[in-house]
C-alpha positions as CSV (number, residue, x, y, z in Angstrom):
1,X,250.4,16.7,84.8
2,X,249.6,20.5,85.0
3,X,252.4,22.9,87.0
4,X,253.6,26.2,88.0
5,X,256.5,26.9,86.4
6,X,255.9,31.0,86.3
7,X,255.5,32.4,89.5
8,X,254.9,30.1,93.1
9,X,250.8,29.9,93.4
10,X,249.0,28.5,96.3
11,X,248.2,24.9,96.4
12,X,244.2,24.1,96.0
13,X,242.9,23.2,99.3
14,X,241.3,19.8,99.8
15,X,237.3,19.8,98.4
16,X,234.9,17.3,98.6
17,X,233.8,15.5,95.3
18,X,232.0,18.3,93.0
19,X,228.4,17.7,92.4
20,X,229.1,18.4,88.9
21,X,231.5,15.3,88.4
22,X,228.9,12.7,90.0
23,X,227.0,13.9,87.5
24,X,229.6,13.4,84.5
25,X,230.1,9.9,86.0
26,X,226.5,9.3,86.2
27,X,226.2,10.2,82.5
28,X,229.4,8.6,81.4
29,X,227.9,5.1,82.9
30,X,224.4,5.8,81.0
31,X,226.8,6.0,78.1
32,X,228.3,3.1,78.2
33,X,225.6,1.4,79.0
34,X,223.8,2.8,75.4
35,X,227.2,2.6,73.5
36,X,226.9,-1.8,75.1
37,X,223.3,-2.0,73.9
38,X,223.6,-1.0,70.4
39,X,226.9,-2.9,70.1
40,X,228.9,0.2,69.4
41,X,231.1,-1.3,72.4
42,X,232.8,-4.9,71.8
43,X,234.3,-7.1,74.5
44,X,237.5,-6.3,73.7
45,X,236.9,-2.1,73.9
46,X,235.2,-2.6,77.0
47,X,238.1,-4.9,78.9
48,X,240.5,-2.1,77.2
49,X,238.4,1.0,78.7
50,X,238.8,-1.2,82.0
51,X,242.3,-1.2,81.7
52,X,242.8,2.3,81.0
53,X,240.9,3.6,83.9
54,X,243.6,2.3,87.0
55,X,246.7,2.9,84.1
56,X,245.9,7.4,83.8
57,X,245.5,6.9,87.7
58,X,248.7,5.5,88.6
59,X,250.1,7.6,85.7
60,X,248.6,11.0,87.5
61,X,248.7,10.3,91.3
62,X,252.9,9.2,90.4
63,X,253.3,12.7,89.4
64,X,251.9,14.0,92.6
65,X,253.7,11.4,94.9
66,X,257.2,12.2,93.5
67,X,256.4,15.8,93.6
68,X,255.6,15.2,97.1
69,X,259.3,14.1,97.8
70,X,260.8,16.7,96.3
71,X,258.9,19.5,98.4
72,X,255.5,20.0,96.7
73,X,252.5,18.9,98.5
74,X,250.1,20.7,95.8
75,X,248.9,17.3,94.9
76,X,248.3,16.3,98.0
77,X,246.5,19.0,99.8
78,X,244.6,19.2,96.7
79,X,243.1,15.3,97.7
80,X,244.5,14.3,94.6
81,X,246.8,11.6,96.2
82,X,244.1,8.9,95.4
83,X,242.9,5.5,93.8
84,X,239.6,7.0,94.1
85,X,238.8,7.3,90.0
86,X,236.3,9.9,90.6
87,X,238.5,12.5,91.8
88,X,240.5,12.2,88.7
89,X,237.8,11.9,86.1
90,X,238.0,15.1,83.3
91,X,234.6,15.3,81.6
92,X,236.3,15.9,78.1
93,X,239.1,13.4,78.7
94,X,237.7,10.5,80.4
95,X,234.2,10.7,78.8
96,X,233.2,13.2,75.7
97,X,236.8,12.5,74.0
98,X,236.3,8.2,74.0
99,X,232.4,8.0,73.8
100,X,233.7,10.4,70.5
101,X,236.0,8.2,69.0
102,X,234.4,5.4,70.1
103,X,231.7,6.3,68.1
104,X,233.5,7.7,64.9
105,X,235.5,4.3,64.6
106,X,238.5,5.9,66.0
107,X,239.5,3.7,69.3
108,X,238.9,3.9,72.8
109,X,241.3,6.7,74.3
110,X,241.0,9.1,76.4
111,X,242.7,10.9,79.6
112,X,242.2,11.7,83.4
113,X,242.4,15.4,84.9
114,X,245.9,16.5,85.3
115,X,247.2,16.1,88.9
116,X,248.2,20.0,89.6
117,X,252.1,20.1,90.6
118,X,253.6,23.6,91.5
119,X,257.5,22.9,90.2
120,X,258.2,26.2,91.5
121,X,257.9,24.4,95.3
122,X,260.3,21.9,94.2
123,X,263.9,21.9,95.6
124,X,265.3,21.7,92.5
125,X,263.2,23.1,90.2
126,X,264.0,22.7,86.8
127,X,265.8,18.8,87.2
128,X,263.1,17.7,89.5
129,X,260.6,19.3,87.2
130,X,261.9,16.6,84.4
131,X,261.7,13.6,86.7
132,X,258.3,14.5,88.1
133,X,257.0,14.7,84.3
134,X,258.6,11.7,83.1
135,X,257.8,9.2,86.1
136,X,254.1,9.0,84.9
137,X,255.6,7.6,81.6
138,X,258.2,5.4,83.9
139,X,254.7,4.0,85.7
140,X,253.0,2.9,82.6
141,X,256.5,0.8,81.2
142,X,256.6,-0.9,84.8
143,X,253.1,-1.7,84.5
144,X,253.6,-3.0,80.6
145,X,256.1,-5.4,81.6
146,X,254.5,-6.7,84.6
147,X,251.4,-7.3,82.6
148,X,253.5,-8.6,80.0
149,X,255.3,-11.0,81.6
150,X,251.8,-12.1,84.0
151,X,250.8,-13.0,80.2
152,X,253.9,-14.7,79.0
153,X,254.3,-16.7,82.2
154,X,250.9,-17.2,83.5
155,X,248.3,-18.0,80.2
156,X,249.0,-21.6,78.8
157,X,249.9,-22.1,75.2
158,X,246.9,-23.5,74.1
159,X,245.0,-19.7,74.7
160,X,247.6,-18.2,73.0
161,X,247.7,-20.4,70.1
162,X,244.5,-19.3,68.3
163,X,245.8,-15.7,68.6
164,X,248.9,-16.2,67.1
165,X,247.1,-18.0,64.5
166,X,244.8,-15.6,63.6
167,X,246.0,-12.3,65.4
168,X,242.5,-11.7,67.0
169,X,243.2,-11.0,70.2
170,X,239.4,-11.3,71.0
171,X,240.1,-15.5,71.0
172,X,240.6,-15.9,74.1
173,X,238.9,-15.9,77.8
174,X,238.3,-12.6,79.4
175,X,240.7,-13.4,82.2
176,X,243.9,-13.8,79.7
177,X,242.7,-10.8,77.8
178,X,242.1,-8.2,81.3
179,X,246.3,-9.4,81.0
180,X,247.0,-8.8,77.7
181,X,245.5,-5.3,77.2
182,X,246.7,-4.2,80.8
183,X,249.9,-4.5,79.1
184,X,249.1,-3.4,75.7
185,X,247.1,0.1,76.8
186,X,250.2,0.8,79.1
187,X,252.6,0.7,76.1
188,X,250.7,2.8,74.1
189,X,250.2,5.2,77.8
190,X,254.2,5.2,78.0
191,X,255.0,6.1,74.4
192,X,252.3,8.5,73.7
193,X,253.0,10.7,76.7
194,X,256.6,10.6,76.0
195,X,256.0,12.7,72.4
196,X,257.7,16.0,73.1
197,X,254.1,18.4,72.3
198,X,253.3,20.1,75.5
199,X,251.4,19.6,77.0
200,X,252.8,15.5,77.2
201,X,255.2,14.7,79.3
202,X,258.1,14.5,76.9
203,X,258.2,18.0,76.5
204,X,259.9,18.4,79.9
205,X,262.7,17.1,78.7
206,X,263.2,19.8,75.3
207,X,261.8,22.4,78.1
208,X,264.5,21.8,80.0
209,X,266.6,21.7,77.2
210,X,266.0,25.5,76.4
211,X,267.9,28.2,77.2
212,X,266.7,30.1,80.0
213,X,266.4,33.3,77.8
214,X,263.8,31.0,75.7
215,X,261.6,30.1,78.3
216,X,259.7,33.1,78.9
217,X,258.2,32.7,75.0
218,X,257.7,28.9,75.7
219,X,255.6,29.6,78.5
220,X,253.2,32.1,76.8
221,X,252.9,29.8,74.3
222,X,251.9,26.6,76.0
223,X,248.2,27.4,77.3
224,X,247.6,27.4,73.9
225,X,249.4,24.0,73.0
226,X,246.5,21.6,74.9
227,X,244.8,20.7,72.1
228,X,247.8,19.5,69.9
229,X,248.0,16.0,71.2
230,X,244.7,15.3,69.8
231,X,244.7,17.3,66.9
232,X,247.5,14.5,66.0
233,X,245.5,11.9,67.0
234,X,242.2,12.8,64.3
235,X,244.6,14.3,61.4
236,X,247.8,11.9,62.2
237,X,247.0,8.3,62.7
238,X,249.3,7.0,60.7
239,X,251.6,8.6,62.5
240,X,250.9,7.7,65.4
241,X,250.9,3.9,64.7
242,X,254.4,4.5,63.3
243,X,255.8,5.7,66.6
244,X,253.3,2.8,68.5
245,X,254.7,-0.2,66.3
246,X,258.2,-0.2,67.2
247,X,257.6,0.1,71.1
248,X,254.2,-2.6,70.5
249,X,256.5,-5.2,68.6
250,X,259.2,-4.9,71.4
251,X,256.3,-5.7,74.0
252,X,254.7,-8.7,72.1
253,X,258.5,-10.6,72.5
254,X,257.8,-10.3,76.2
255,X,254.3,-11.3,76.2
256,X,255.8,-14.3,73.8
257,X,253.7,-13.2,70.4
């Protein structure tokens, strides 16, 4: 979610789709297709990648809707309040950043473009500045346990045996496992964007935390903080799976594994 939290800035007006993003999709597709070829994508990367897609969208387009009902239509006039995946792909996010990792043994992960909110149009700024930036994360829990308990309920025992088993989740038909990662890639949505680094969506909470006095120096500071989530991601990993774990364990005892 990008905003306005200096001063109030006009809202984008609705555009068509840019020429320049058909062609990022275009390429993005001939990428995949490559990455497929020379088995640099597996099953279980490409069902995940799958999953991801709808997951930022709901994630992004919530931020926008509940801005909406608080008094900022940014998102909206903008076109942004949309399934339509094209409107929301970033080239870096959604295509450079996971073809990257992809390729360096990383992971899949990646992010759509930012649905522009404008908290200054809010009726109450600064509180329904928090609750704007942390229903995205609210989306992706309510979408974990749905998926969670579609796979705890719905997929018989005897597909879930040979991954308890053996812990490869890649044992069992495509249908169970479009379930299971649905699930799994909206856990690790939820928890990542609730690290407090701007610019994630956790940090609304220590922004609003701050003194007022303190803001001004916050805001001067976070253009520059974009890149930190994925500086954590190549240098931290570990890290990372320590927060993941606790939140992935809790998850599995829904899904019953």
């Amino acid at each position: 979610m990008s905003d306005g939290w200096g001063s109030p800035a006009p809202a984008p007006r609705r555009r068509g789709i840019d020429p320049r993003t058909t062609v990022w999709v275009i390429a993005g597709l001939a990428l995949v297709v490559v990455l497929v070829r020379t088995h640099h994508l597996t099953r279980v990367e490409i069902v995940l990648f799958c999953a991801l897609i709808p997951s930022v969208i709901l994630h992004e387009v919530s931020h926008g809707a509940l801005a909406l009902a608080f008094g900022d239509d940014t998102a909206k006039r903008a076109g942004r309040l949309t399934l339509n995946p094209i409107r929301h792909i970033d080239p870096f996010g959604t295509i450079i950043l996971p073809a990257l990792l992809v390729l360096s043994g990383v992971g899949a992960f990646g992010y759509a473009k930012p649905v522009p909110v404008n908290v200054a149009r809010l009726r109450h700024p600064r509180n329904e500045g928090v609750m704007v930036s942390l229903v995205g994360p609210a989306v992706n829990i309510l979408l974990a346990l749905v998926f969670g308990l579609a796979y705890a309920h719905v997929v018989p025992f005897s597909i879930k045996a040979p991954v308890l088993e053996t812990g490869d989740i890649s044992l069992q038909p495509t249908w169970s496992l479009v379930i299971f990662l649905a699930g799994y890639i909206n856990v690790i949505l939820a928890v990542f964007n609730l690290i407090p680094l701007p610019p994630l969506d956790g940090s609304a909470v220590v922004e609003r935390l701050l003194p007022r006095h303190l803001l001004p120096g916050y805001y001067r500071i976070r253009p520059f903080t974009l890149f930190l989530p994925l500086i954590v991601i190549l240098l931290f990993p570990q890290a990372l799976s320590d927060i993941f774990n606790p939140a992935l364990n809790e998850w599995a005892r829904v899904v019953g594994l």
